[in-house]
NUKOL-109112 format. One record per residue (C-alpha): residue in one letter; x, y, z; chain. Coordinates in pm, 1 decimal, padded with zeros to 6 digits, always signed. Layout:
BEGIN
{pt A,{X,Y,Z},A}
...
***
This chain:
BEGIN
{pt X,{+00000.0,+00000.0,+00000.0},A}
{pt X,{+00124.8,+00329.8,-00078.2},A}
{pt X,{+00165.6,+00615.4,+00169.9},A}
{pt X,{-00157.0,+00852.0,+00063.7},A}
{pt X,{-00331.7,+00502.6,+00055.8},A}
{pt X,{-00222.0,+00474.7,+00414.7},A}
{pt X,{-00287.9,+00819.5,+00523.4},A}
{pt X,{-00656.0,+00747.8,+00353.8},A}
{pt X,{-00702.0,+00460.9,+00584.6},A}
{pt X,{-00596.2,+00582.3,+00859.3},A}
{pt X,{-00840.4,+00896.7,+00834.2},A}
{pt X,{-01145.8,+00699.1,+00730.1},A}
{pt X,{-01052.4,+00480.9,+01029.7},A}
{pt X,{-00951.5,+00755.6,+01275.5},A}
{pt X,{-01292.3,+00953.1,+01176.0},A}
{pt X,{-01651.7,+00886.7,+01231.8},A}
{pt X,{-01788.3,+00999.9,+00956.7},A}
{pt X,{-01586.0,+01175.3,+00631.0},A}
{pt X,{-01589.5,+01390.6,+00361.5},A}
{pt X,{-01360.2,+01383.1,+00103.6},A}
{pt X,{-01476.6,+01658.9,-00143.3},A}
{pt X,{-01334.7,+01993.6,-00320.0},A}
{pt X,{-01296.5,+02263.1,-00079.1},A}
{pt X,{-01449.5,+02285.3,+00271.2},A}
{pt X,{-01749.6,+02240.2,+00463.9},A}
{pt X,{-01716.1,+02631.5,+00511.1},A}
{pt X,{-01668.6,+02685.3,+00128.1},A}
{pt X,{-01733.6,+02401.3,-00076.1},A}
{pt X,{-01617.3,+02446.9,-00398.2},A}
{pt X,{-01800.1,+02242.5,-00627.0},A}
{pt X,{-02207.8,+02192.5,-00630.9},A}
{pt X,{-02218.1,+01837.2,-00569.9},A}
{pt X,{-01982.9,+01869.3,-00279.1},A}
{pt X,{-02175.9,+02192.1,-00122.0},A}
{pt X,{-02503.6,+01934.7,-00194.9},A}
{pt X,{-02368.6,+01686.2,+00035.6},A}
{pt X,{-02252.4,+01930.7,+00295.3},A}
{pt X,{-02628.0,+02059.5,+00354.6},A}
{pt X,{-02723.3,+01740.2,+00363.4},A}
{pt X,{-02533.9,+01640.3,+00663.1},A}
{pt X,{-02517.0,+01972.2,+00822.2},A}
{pt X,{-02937.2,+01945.6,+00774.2},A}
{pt X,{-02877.5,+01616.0,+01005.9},A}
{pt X,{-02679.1,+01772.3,+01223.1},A}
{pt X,{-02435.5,+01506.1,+01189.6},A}
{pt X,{-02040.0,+01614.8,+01310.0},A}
{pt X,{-01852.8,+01527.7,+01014.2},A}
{pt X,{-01467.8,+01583.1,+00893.2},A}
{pt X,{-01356.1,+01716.1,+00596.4},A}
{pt X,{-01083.9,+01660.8,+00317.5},A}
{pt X,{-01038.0,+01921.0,+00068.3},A}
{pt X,{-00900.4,+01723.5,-00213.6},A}
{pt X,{-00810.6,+01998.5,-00416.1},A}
{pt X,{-00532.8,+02069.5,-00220.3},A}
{pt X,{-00378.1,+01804.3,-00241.6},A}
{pt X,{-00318.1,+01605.5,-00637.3},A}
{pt X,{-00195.3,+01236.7,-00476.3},A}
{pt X,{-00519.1,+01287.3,-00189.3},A}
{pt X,{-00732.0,+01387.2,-00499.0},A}
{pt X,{-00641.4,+01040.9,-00708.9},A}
{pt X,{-00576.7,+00849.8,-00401.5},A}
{pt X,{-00958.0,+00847.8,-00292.4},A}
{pt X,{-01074.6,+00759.8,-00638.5},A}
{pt X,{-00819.9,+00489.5,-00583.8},A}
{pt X,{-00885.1,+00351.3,-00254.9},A}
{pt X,{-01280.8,+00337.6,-00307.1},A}
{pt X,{-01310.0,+00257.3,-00670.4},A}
{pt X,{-01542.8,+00522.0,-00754.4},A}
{pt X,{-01437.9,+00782.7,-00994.2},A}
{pt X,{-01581.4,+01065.7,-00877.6},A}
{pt X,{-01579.1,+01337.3,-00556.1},A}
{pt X,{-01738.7,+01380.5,-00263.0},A}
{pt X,{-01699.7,+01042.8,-00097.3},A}
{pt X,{-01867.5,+00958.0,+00196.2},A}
{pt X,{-01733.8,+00720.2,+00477.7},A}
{pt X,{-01912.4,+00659.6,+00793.8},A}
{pt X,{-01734.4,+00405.0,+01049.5},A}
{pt X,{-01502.9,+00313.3,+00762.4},A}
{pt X,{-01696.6,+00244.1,+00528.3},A}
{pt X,{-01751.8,+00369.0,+00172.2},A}
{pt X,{-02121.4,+00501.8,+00182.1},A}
{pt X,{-02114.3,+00685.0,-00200.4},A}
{pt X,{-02075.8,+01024.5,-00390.9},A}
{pt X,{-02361.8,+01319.4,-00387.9},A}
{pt X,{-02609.7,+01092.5,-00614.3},A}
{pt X,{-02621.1,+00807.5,-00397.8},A}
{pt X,{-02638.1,+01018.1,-00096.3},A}
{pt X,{-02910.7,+01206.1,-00280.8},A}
{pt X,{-03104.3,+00808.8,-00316.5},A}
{pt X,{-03046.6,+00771.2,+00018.2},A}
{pt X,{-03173.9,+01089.1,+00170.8},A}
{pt X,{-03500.1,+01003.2,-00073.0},A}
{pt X,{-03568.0,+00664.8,+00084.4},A}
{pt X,{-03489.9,+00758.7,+00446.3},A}
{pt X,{-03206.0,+00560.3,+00467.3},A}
{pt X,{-02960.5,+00833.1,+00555.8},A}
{pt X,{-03138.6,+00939.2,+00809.0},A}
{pt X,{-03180.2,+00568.8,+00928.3},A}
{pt X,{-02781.5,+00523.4,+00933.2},A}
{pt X,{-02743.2,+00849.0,+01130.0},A}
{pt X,{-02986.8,+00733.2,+01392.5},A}
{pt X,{-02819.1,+00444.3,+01491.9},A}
***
């Protein structure tokens, strides 16, 4: 495993729940991320954020380590939960809201 991919780990493992997305939860820089910030801010669910963007090897090293090509990522207790349209799904059916209960 590389080092970013161990740096990756270890966040998604350190962290409750995780963003990886372009720019902040303060000032997201990219709709889809700023769409999944509201979503968990709406939940009031504590979250940390990555800002991929500053960082290239972070930015290809998520894509890597999840094998999904595409930013925000979610993780929640270490695990891969999806981008914005599959947290989108989710908030539809309830089912975020159902993990965040628990």
């Amino acid at each position: 495993m590389t080092d970013i991919q161990d740096e990756i780990k270890k966040i998604v493992t350190d962290n409750k729940v995780v963003l990886f997305m372009k720019g902040s939860s303060t000032f997201p820089q990219c709709g889809f991320s700023g769409f999944v910030v509201q979503v968990l801010q709406n939940l009031n669910v504590d979250f940390t954020d990555i800002n991929v963007l500053e960082n290239p090897d972070m930015r290809q090293g998520i894509k890597d380590f999840s094998n999904w090509p595409t930013i925000p990522q979610l993780y929640v207790k270490g695990e891969f939960i999806g981008g914005a349209d599959i947290i989108k799904e989710m908030m539809q059916e309830n089912e975020l809201q159902d993990l965040f209960s628990k």
